[in-house]
KOLMAR-508885 format. One record per residue (C-alpha): chain; x, y, z; residue number from 1. Coordinates in steps of 0.001 Angstrom, whole numbers, plus 500000, padded with zeros to 6 digits. Example, Ala and Ser with C-alpha at 12.3 -4.5 7.8 and 13.67 -1.06 7.14 Angstrom:
<torza><rolo>A</rolo><c1>512300</c1><c2>495500</c2><c3>507800</c3><torlo>1</torlo></torza>
<torza><rolo>A</rolo><c1>513670</c1><c2>498940</c2><c3>507140</c3><torlo>2</torlo></torza>
END
This chain:
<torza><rolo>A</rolo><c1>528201</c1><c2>253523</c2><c3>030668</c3><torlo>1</torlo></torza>
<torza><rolo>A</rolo><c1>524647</c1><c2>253605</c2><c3>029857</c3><torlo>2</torlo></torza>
<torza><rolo>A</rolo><c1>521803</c1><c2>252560</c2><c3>032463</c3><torlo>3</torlo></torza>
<torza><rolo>A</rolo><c1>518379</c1><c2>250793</c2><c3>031485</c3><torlo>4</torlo></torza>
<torza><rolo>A</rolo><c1>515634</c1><c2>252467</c2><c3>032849</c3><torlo>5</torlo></torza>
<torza><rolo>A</rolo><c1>513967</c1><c2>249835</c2><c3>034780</c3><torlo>6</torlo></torza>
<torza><rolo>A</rolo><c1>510263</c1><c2>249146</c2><c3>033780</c3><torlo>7</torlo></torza>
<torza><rolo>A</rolo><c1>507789</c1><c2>247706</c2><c3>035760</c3><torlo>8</torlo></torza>
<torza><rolo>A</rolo><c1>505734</c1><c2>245274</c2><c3>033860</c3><torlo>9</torlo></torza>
<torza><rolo>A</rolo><c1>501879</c1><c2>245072</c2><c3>034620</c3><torlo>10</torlo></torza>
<torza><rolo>A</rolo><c1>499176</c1><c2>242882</c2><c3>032966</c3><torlo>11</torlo></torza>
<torza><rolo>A</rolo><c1>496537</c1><c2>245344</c2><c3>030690</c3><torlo>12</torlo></torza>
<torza><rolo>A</rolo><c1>494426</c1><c2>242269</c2><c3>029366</c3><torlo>13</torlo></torza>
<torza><rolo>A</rolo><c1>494621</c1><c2>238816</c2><c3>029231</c3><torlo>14</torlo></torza>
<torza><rolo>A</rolo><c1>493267</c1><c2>236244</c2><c3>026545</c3><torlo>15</torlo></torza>
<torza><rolo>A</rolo><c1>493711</c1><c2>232239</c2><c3>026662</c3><torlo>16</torlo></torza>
<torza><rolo>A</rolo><c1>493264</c1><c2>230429</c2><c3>023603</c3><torlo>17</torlo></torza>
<torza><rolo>A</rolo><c1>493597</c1><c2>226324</c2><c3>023248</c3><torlo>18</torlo></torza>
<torza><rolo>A</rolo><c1>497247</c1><c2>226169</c2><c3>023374</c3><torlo>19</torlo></torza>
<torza><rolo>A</rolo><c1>498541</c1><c2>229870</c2><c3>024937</c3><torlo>20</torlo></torza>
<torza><rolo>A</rolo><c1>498107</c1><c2>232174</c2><c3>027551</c3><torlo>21</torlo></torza>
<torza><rolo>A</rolo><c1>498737</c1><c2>235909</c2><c3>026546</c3><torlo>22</torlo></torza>
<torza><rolo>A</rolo><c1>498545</c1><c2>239000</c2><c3>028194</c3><torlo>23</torlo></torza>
<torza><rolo>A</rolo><c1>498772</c1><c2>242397</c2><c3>027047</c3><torlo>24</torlo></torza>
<torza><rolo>A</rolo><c1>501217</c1><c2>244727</c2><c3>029402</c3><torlo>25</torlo></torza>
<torza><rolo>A</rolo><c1>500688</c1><c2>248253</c2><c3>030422</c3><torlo>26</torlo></torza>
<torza><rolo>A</rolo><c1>503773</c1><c2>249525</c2><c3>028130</c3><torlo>27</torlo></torza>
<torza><rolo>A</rolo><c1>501875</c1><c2>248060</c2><c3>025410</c3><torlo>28</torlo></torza>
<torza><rolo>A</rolo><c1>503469</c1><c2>244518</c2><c3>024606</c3><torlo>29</torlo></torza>
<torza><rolo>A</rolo><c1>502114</c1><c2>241354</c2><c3>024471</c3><torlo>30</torlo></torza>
<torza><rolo>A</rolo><c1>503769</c1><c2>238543</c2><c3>025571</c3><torlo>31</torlo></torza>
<torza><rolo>A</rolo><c1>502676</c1><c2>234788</c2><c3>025213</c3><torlo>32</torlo></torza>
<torza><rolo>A</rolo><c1>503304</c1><c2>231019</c2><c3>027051</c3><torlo>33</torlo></torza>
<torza><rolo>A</rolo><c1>502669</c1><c2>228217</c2><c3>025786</c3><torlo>34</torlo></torza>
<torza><rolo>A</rolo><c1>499271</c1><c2>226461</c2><c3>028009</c3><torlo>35</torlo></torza>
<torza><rolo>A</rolo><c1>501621</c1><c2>222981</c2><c3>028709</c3><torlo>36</torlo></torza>
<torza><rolo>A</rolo><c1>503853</c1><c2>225364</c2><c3>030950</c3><torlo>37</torlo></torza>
<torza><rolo>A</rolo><c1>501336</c1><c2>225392</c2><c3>033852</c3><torlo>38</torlo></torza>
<torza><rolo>A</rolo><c1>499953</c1><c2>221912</c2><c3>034126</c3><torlo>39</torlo></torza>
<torza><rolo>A</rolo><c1>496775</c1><c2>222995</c2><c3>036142</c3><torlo>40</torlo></torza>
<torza><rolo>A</rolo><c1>495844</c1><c2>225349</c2><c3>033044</c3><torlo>41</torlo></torza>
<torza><rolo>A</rolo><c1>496430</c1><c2>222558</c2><c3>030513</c3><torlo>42</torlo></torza>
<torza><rolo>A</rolo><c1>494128</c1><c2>220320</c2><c3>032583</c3><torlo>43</torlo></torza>
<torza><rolo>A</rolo><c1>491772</c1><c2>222668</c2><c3>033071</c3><torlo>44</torlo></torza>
<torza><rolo>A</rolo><c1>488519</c1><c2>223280</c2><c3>030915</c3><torlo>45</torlo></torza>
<torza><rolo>A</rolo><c1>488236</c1><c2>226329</c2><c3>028946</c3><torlo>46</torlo></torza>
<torza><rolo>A</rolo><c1>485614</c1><c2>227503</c2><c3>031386</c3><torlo>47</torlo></torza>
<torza><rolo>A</rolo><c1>487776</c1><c2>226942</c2><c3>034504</c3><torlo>48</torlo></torza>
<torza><rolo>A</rolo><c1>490414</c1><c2>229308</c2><c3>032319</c3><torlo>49</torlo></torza>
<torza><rolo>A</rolo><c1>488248</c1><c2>231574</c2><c3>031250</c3><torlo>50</torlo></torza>
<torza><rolo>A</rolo><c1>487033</c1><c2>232332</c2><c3>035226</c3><torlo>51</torlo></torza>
<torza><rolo>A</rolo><c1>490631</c1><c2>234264</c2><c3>036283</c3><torlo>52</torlo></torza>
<torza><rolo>A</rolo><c1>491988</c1><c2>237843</c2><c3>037612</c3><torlo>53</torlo></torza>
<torza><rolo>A</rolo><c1>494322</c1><c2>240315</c2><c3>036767</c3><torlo>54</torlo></torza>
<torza><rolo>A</rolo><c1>495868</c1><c2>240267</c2><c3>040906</c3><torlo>55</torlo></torza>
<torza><rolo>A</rolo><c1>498171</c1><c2>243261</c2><c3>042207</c3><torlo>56</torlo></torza>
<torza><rolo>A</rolo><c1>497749</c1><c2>246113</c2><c3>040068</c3><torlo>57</torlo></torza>
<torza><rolo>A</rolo><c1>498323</c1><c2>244170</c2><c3>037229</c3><torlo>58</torlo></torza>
<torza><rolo>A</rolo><c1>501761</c1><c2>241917</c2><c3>038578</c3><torlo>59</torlo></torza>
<torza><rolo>A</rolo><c1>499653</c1><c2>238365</c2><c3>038134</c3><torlo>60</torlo></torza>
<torza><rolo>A</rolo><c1>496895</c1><c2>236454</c2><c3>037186</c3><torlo>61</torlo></torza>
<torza><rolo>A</rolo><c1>494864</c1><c2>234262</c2><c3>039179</c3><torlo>62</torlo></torza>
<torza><rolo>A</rolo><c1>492497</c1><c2>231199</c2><c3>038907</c3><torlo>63</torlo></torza>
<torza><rolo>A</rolo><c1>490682</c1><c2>230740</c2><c3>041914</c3><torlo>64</torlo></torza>
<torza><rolo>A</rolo><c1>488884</c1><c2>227244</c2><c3>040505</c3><torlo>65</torlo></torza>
<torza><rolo>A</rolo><c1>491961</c1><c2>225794</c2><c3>040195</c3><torlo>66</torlo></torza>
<torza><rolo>A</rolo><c1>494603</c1><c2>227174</c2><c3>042600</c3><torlo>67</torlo></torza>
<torza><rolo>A</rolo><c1>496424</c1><c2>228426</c2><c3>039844</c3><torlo>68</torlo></torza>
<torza><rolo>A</rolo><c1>498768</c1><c2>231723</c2><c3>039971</c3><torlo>69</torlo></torza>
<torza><rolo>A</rolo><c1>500984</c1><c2>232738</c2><c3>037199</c3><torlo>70</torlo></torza>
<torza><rolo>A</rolo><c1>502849</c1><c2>236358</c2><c3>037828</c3><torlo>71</torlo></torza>
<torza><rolo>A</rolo><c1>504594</c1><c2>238843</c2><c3>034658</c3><torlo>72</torlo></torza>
<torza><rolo>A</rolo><c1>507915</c1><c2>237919</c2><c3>036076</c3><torlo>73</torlo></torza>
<torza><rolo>A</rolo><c1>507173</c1><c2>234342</c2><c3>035551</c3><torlo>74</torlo></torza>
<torza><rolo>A</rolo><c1>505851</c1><c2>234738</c2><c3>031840</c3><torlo>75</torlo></torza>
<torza><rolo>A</rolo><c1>508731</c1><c2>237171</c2><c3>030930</c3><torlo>76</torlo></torza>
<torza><rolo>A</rolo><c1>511961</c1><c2>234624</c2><c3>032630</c3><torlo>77</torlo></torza>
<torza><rolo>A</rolo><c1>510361</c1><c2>231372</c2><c3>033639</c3><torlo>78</torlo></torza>
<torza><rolo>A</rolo><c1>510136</c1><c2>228444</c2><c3>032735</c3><torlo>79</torlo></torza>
<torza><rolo>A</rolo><c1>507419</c1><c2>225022</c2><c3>032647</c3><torlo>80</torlo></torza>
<torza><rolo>A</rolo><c1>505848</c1><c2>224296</c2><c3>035712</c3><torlo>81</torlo></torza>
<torza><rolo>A</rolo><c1>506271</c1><c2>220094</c2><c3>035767</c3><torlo>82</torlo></torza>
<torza><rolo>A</rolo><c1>503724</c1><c2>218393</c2><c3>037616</c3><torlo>83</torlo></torza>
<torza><rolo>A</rolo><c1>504920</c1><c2>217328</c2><c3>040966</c3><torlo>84</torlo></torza>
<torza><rolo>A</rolo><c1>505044</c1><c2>213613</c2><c3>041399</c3><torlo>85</torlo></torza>
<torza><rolo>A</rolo><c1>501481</c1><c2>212391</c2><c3>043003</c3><torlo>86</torlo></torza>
<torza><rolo>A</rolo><c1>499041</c1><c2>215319</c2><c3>042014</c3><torlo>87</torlo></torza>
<torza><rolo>A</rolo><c1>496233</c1><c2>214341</c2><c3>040592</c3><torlo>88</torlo></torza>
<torza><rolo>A</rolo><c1>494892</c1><c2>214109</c2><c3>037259</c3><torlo>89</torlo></torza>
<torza><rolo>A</rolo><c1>491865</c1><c2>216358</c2><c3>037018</c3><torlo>90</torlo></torza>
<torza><rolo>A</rolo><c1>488698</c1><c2>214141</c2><c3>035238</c3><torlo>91</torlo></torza>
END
């Protein structure tokens, strides 16, 4: 029987571009979401994306402007946020 080591994934970088959010791990690979899987990112303006933080040594990031928290674990094994019925529409 053979054992996996178990790796801890932490966030390096991070990059958003129109449509994805990527982020570079620690162990060196990149992984990538699609933007429509967090509803308050795909509302959000570029600049409201672009104003986020690599949180707990590198376990999540974090957009303060829009209340926004997305976490390795989530990116690696989760799946689309929906928007929850009666949240606003940002303008």
């Amino acid at each position: 029987m053979s054992t996996a080591a178990n790796v801890e994934s932490r966030i390096r970088n991070v990059w958003i571009t129109e449509d994805t959010l990527a982020a570079q791990l620690v162990d060196g690979r990149t992984i990538t979401v699609p933007l429509a899987w967090s509803w308050r990112l795909s509302e959000a303006t570029p600049e409201q994306r672009a104003d986020f933080e690599i949180i707990g040594n590198g376990s999540g990031i974090h957009w303060p402007e829009i209340d926004e928290d997305i976490s390795v674990e989530g990116m690696l094994n989760g799946v689309p946020a929906r928007r929850p019925a009666g949240a606003r529409r940002t303008p």
